[in-house]
C-alpha positions as CSV (number, residue, x, y, z in Angstrom):
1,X,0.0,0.0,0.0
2,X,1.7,3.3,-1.0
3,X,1.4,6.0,1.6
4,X,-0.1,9.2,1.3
5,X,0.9,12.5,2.3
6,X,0.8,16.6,1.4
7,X,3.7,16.6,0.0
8,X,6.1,14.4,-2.4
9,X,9.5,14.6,-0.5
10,X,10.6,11.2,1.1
11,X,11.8,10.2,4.6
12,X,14.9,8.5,5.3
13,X,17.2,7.8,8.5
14,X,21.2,8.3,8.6
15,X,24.3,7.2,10.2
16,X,26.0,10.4,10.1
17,X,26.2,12.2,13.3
18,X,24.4,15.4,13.4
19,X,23.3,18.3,16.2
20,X,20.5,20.6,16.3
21,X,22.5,22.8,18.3
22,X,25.5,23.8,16.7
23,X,25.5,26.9,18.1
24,X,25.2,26.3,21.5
25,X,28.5,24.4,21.1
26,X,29.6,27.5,20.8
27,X,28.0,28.8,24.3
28,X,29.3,25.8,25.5
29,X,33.0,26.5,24.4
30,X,32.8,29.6,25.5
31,X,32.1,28.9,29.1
32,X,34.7,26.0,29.2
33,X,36.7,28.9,28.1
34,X,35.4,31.1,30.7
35,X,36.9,28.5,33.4
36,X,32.9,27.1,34.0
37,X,33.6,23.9,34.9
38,X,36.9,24.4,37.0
39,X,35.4,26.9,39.1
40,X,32.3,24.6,39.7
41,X,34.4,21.7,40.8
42,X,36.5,24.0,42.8
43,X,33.8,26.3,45.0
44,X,31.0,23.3,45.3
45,X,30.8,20.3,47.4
46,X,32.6,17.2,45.7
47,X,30.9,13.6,45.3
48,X,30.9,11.5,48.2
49,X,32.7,8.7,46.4
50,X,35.4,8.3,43.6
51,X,32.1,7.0,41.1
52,X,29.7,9.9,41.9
53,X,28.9,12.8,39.0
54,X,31.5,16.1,39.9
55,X,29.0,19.3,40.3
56,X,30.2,20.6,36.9
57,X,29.1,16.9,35.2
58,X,25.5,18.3,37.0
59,X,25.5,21.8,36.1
60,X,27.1,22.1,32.8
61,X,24.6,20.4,31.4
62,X,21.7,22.6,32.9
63,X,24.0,25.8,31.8
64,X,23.2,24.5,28.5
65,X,19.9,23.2,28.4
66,X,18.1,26.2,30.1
67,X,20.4,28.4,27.5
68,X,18.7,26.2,24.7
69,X,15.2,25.9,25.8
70,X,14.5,23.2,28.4
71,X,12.4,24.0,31.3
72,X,12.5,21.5,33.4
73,X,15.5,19.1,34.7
74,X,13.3,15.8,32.5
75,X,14.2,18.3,29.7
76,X,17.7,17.2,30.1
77,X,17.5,14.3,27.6
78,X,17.4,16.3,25.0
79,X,21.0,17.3,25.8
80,X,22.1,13.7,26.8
81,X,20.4,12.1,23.2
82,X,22.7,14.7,21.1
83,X,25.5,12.8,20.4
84,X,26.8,15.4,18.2
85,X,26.8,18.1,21.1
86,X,28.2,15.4,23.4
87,X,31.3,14.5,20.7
88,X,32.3,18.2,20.8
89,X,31.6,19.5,24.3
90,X,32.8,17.4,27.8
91,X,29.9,16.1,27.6
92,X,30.8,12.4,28.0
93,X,29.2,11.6,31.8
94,X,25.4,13.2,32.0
95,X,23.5,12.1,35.1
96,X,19.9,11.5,35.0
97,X,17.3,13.9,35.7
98,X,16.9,12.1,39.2
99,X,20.5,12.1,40.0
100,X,20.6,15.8,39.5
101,X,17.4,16.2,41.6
102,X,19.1,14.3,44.3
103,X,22.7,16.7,43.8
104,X,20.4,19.7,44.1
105,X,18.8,18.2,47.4
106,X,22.3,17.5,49.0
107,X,23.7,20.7,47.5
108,X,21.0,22.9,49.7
109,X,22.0,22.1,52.8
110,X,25.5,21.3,52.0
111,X,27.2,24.7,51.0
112,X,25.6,24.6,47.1
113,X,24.3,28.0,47.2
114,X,27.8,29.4,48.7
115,X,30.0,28.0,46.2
116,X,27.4,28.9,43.3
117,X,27.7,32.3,44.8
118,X,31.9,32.1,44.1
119,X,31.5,31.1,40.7
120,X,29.3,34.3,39.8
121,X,31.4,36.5,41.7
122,X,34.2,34.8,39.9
123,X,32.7,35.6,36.3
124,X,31.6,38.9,37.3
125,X,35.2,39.3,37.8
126,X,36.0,39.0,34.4
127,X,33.5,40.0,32.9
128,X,33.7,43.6,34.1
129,X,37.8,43.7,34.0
130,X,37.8,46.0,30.6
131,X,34.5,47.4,30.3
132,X,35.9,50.7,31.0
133,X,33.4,51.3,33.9
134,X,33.8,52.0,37.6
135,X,30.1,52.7,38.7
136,X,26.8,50.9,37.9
137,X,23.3,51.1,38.6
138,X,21.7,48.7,40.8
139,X,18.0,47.9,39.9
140,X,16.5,45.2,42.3
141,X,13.0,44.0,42.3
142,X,11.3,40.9,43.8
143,X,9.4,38.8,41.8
144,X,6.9,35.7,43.0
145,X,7.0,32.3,41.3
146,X,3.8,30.1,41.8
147,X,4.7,26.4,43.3
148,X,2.4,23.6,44.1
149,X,4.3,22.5,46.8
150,X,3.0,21.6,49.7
151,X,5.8,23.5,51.9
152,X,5.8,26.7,49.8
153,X,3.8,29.5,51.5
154,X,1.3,31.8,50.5
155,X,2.3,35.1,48.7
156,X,0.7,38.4,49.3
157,X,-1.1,37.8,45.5
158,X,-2.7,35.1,46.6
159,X,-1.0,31.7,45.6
160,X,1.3,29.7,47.0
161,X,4.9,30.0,45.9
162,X,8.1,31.7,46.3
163,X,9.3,35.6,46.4
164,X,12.7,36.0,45.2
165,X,14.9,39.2,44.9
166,X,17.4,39.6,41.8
167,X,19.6,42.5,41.5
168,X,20.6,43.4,37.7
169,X,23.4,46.0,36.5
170,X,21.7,48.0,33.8
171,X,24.3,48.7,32.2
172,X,25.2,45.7,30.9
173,X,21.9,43.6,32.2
174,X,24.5,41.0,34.6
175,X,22.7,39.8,37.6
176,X,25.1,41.0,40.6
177,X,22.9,39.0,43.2
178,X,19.6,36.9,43.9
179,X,18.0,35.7,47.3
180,X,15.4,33.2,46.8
181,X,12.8,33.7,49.4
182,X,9.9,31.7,50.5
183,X,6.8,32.8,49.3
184,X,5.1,34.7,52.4
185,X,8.3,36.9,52.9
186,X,7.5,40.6,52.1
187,X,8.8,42.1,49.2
188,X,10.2,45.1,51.3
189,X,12.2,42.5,53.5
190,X,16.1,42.9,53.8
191,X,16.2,45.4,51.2
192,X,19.3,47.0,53.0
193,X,21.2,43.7,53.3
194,X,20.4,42.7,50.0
195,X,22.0,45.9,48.4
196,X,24.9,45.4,50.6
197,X,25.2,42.0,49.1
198,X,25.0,43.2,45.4
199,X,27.6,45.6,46.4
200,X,30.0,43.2,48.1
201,X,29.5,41.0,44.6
202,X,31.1,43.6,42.7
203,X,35.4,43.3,42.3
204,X,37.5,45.2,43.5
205,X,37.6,49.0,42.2
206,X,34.2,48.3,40.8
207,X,31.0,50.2,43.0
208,X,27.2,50.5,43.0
209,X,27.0,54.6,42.2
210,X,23.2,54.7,41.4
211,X,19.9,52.8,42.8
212,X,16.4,52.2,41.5
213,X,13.7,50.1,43.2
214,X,10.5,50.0,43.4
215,X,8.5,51.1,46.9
216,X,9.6,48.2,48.9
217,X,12.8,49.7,49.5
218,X,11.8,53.0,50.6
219,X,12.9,52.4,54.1
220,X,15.2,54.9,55.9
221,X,18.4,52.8,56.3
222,X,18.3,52.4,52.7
223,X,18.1,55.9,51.8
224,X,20.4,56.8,54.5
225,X,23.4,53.6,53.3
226,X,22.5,55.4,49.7
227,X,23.7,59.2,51.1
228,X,26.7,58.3,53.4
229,X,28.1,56.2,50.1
230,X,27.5,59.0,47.5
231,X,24.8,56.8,45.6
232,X,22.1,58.5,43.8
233,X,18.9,56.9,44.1
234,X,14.9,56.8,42.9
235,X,12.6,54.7,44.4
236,X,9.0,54.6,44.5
237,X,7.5,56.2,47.9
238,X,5.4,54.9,50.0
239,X,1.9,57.0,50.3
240,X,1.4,56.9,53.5
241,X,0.0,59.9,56.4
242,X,3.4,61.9,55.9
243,X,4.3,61.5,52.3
244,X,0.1,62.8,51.1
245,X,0.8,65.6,54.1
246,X,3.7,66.5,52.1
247,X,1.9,66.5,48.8
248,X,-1.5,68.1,50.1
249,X,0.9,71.2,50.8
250,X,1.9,71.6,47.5
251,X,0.4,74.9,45.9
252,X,-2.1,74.5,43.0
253,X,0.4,76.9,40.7
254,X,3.0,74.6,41.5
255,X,1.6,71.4,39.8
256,X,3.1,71.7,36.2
257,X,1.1,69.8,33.0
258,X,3.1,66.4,32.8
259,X,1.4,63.4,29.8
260,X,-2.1,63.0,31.2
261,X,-1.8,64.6,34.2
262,X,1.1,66.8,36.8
263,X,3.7,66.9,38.2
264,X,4.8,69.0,41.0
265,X,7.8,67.9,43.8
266,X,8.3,68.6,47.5
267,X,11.0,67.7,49.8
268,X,10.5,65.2,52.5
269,X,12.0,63.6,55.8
270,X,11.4,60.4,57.2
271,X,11.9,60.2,61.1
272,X,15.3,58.2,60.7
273,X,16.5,59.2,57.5
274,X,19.8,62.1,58.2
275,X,19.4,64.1,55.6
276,X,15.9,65.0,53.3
277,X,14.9,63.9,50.3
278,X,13.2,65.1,47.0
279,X,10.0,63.7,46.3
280,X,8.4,63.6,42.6
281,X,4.8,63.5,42.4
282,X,2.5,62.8,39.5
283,X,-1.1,63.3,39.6
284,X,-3.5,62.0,37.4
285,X,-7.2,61.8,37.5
286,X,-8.6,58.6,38.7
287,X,-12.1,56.8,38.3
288,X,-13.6,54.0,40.5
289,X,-16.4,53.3,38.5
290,X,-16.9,53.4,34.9
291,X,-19.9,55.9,33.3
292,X,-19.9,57.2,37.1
293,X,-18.2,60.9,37.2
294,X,-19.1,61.6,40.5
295,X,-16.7,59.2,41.7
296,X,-13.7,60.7,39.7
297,X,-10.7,61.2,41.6
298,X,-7.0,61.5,41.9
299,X,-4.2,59.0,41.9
300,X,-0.7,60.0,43.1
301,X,2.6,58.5,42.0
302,X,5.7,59.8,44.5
303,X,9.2,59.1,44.0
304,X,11.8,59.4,46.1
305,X,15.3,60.9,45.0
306,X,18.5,62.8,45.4
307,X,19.2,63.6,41.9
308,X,19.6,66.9,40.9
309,X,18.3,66.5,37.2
310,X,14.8,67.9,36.1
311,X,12.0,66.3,37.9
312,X,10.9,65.2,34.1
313,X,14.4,63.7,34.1
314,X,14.3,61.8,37.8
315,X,11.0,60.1,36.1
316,X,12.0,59.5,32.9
317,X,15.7,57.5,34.6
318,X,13.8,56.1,37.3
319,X,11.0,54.6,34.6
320,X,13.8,52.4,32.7
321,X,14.0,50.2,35.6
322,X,11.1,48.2,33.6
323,X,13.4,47.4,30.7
324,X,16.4,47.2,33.1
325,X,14.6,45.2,35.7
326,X,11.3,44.2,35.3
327,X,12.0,42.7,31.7
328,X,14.9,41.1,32.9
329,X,13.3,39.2,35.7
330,X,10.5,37.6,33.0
331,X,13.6,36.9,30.5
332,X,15.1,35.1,33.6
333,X,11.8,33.4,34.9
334,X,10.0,32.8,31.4
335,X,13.2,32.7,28.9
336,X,15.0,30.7,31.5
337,X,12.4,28.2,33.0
338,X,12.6,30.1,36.4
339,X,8.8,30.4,36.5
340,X,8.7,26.3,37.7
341,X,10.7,24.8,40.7
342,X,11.8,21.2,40.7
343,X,12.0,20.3,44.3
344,X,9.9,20.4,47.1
345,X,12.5,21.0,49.8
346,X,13.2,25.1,49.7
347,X,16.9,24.7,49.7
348,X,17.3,22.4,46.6
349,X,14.8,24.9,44.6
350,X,17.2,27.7,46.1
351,X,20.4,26.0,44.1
352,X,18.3,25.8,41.2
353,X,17.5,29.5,41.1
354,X,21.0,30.3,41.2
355,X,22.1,28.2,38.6
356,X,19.7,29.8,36.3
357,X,21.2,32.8,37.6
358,X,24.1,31.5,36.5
359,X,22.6,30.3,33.0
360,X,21.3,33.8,32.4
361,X,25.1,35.3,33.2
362,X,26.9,32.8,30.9
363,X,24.6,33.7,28.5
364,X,24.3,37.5,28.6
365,X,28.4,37.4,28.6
366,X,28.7,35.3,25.9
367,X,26.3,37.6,23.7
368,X,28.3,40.6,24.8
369,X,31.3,39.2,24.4
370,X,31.0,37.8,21.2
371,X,28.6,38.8,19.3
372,X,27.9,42.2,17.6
373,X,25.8,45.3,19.2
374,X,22.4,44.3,17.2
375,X,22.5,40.8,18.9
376,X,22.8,42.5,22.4
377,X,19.1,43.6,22.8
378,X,17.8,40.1,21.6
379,X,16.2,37.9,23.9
380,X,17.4,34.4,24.4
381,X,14.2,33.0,22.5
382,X,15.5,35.0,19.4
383,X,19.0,33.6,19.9
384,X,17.4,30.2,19.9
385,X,16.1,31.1,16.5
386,X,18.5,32.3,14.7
387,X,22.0,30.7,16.3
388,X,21.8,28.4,19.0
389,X,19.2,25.9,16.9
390,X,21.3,25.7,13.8
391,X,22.1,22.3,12.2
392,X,25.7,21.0,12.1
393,X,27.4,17.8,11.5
394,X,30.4,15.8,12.7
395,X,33.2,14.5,10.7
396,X,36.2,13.1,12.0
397,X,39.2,13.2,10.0
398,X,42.7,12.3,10.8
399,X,42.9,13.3,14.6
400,X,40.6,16.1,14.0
401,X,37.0,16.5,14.5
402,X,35.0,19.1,11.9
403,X,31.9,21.0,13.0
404,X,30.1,21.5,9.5
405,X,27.4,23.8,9.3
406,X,26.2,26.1,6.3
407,X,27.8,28.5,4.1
408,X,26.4,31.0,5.1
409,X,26.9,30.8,9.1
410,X,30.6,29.5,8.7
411,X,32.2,33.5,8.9
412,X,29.7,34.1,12.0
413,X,30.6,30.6,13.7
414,X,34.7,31.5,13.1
415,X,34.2,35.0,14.3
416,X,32.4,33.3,17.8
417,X,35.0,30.9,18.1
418,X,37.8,33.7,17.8
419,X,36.4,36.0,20.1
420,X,35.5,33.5,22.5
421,X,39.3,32.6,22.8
422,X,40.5,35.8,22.9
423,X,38.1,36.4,26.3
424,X,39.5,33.2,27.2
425,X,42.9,34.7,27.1
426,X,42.0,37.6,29.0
């Protein structure tokens, strides 16, 4: 019986050994360039016997697989079934998805998220060394991430889960710290210690010299560690008794036409801050009910800031913190498969979050690094799309081993390859 079908092209199999993800060979060679696995063997826990998996034979392969796509740890067999991948990269030993689960479990109580913590540090390190900068602005945000776990905890939106802060660099979109938190933790919790953190990430000669956050860290210590260390700040403010005293004192004349509504600034104090503070109010109109004008009211918007540009200007700075922040969490939690937790113990998922912290790093240097300016504003789905899913195959030759791919991807694979050993060298 002859077989039907849409179209007249025929299916066959073949011996020759092929990839699907040439490119993220490349990722891959650039991170074994970058010292990846060294650093991983050398700052985490090591097997308990001479047989067991190393932690770089664990998170190596995640590195990659959260860089191509995968989303979970089962999603790991897609890696492990690429024998072409696996003939170019160390890829020989690739524990199951179980094994790995088991390595995170062990690794969260067992100094995991301390040595994870070395190894960014570490690449930071290098990856700020010649980037000509000596300041950097610090956006941190807090972000939930809904589990069905029977020991995660409620979140203040209503579903059980976790409540973890990243801090990014915006100008270069790095993450310089993450705390994973459990889910019932506020949002404006350890604010102060976190910075500190962020800060303490940084090398040596490098420093946080600007701030932006959202209202959960308008505390005093915060804006008081921001004025005795010269950073400039904007955060949003809370709106509480003192802060619409403040703007309730403002004169009519003063509030100036700003998009669809004003804008009009005070200064302010809080009870334990040293030194006052600007604050930047907008005030649009506001309705409760739709069709219903007698309900029609006003909605304030205050930010709180020591910069002595425009007040247009302190709104228009601290209003990038959604590309620089906010975007950058949902590339880490949706682009990265950070929006699902593996584990039900808090610790393991806590490793887990770090190494796609880690992911997200290797990949944001590895763009910046080596690839041109109109590739640095991709996300890692496009990257997927046009680089990291390319076709290549394997040919052994002599002692050599050939990555083949097509024409037209061979001057963009060298110039990878080149650059990527010339960071190496660094």
């Amino acid at each position: 019986m002859i077989k039907q079908t849409v179209l007249p092209f025929k299916l066959e199999t073949t011996n020759d050994l092929i990839t699907s993800h040439a490119g993220l060979a490349l990722l891959g060679e650039f991170a074994i360039g970058l010292g990846l696995n060294k650093a991983l063997d050398r700052y985490l826990p090591e097997p308990g016997s001479g047989a067991g998996y190393l932690a770089s034979e664990h998170v190596f392969p995640v590195v990659l697989m959260l860089n191509g796509g995968g989303r979970s740890l089962e999603d790991m067999r897609v890696i492990r079934s690429d024998e072409g991948l696996r003939e170019i990269l160390p890829l020989q030993r690739i524990p199951s998805s179980d094994a790995t689960g088991d390595w995170l479990r062990r690794s969260g109580v067992n100094g995991g998220l301390e040595g994870l913590e070395m190894v960014n540090r570490r690449f930071l390190k290098r990856g700020l060394k010649y980037d000509g900068l000596k300041g950097y602005t610090l956006d941190i945000d807090a972000t939930g991430i809904e589990a069905e776990k029977i020991s995660a905890k409620m979140t203040y939106k209503g579903y059980r889960g976790y409540m973890p802060i990243v801090g990014h660099l915006a100008e270069n979109g790095l993450i310089v710290g993450d705390e994973f938190r459990e889910g019932n933790e506020s949002p404006g919790g350890r604010n102060f210690e976190f910075i500190k953190y962020c800060a303490r990430q940084l090398p040596k000669g490098k420093r946080i010299k600007a701030l932006r956050a959202d209202s959960a860290a308008y505390q005093a210590k915060v804006i008081n560690y921001c004025q005795s260390h010269g950073i400039e700040f904007a955060m949003g403010a809370d709106l509480d008794k003192a802060v619409m005293k403040e703007i309730r004192n403002i004169k009519e004349e003063d509030w100036k036409p700003y998009q669809n509504g004003y804008m009009a600034e005070t200064v302010h104090c809080m009870n334990k801050t040293d030194e006052a503070f600007r604050l930047v109010v907008i005030r649009r109109p506001y309705q409760v009910k739709l069709f219903d004008e007698a309900e029609a009211s006003e909605k304030y918007t205050a930010i709180a800031s020591n910069r002595e540009d425009s007040a247009e200007e302190v709104v228009q700075w601290y209003n990038q913190r959604g590309e620089c922040s906010e975007n950058r969490i949902k590339e880490l939690k949706i682009g990265f498969g950070m929006e699902r937790m593996p584990c039900g113990q808090f610790e393991a998922n806590a490793v887990f979050f770090r190494m796609g912290a880690l992911s997200y790093n290797v990949g944001r240097l590895f763009v910046l690094k080596t690839l041109g300016e109109s590739w640095h504003r991709h996300q890692v789905e496009t990257l997927r799309w046009k680089l990291y899913q390319s076709a290549g195959k394997i040919v052994f030759h002599g002692r050599h081993v050939y990555l083949k791919v097509r024409r037209h991807l061979q001057g963009l694979f060298s110039e990878i390859r080149l650059k990527s050993w010339e960071f190496a060298c660094i």
